[in-house]
C-alpha positions as CSV (number, residue, x, y, z in Angstrom):
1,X,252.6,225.3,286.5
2,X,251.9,223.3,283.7
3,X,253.2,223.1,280.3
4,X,249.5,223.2,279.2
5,X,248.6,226.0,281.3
6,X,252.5,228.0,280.6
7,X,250.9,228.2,276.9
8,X,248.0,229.4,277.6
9,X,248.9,232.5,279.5
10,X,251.3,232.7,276.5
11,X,248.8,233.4,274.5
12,X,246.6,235.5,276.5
13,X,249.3,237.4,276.7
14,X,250.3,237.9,273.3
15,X,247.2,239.0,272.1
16,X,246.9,241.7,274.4
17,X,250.7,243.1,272.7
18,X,249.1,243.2,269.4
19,X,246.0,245.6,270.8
20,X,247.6,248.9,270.2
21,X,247.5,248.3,266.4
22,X,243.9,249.6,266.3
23,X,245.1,252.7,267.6
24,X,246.2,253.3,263.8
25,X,242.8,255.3,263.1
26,X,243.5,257.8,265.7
27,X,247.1,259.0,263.6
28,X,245.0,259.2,260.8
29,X,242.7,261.6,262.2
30,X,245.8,264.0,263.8
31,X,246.6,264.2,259.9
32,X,243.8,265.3,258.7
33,X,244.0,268.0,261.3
34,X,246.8,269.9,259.6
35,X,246.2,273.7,258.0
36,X,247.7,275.1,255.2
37,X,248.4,278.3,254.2
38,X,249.9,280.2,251.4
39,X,252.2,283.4,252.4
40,X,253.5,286.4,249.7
41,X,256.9,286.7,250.6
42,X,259.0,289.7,250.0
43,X,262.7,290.4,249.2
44,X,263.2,287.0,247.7
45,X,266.0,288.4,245.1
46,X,267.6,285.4,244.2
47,X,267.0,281.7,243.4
48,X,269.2,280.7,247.0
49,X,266.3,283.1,248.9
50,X,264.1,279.9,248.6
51,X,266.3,277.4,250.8
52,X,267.1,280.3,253.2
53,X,263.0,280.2,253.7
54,X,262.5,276.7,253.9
55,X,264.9,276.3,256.6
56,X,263.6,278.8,258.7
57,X,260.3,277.5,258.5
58,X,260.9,274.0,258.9
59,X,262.8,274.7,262.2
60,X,259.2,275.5,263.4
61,X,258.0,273.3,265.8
62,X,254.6,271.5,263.8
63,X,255.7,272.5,260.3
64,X,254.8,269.4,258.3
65,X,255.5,270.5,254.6
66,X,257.1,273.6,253.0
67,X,256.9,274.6,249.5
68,X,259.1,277.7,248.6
69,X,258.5,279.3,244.9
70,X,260.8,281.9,244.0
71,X,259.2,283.1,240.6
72,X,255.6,283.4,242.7
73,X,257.4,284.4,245.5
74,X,255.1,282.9,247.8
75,X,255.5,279.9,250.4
76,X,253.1,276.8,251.0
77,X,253.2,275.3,254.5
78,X,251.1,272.9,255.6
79,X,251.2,272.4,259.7
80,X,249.8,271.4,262.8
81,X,247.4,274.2,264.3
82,X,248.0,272.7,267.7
83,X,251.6,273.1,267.8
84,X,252.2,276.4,265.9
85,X,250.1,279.4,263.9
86,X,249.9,281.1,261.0
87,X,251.4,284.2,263.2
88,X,254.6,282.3,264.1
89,X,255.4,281.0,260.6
90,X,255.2,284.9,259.3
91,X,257.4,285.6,262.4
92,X,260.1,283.4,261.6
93,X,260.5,284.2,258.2
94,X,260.2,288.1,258.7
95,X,262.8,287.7,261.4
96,X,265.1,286.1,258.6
97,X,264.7,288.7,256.7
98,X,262.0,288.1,254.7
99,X,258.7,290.0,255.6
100,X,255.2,288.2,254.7
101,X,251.7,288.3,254.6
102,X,249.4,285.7,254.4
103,X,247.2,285.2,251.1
104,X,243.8,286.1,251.0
């Protein structure tokens, strides 16, 4: 094999390694696919109540962003509806002690 023809399948080569850059638009779209939801949560007596909340709800498989607020006491999560539901998050933070309902 040639020098000449060595490069050349060098290069034909290459280019097909920087194909699965144009992929990028199909990420984009699985973001845009996230729900969000605001839940009323009860027995929050206490400023800690919040982190207590957050961490149980993060540990959910899909969570993408949790937003605690203990003077509302509500929660804002925003997650993947493939990988969890509304029903689980409520779940999860009722079984720690903190019943919820989902806002209207």
């Amino acid at each position: 094999m040639t020098i000449k023809t060595q490069f050349l399948l060098f290069s034909l080569l290459s280019g097909l390694i920087h194909i699965p850059t144009s992929y990028a638009e199909s990420s984009s779209q699985a973001q845009n696919s996230n729900q969000s939801i605001v839940l009323d949560v009860q027995n929050m007596t206490c400023a800690m109540c919040k982190f207590t909340i957050k961490k149980a709800l993060t540990s959910v498989e899909g969570t993408k962003e949790v937003s605690v607020n203990f003077e509302d006491k509500t929660a804002s999560i925003t997650f993947n509806p493939q990988k969890t539901n509304t029903k689980a998050l409520i779940k999860v933070i009722t079984n720690a002690g903190y019943p919820a309902t989902e806002q209207p």
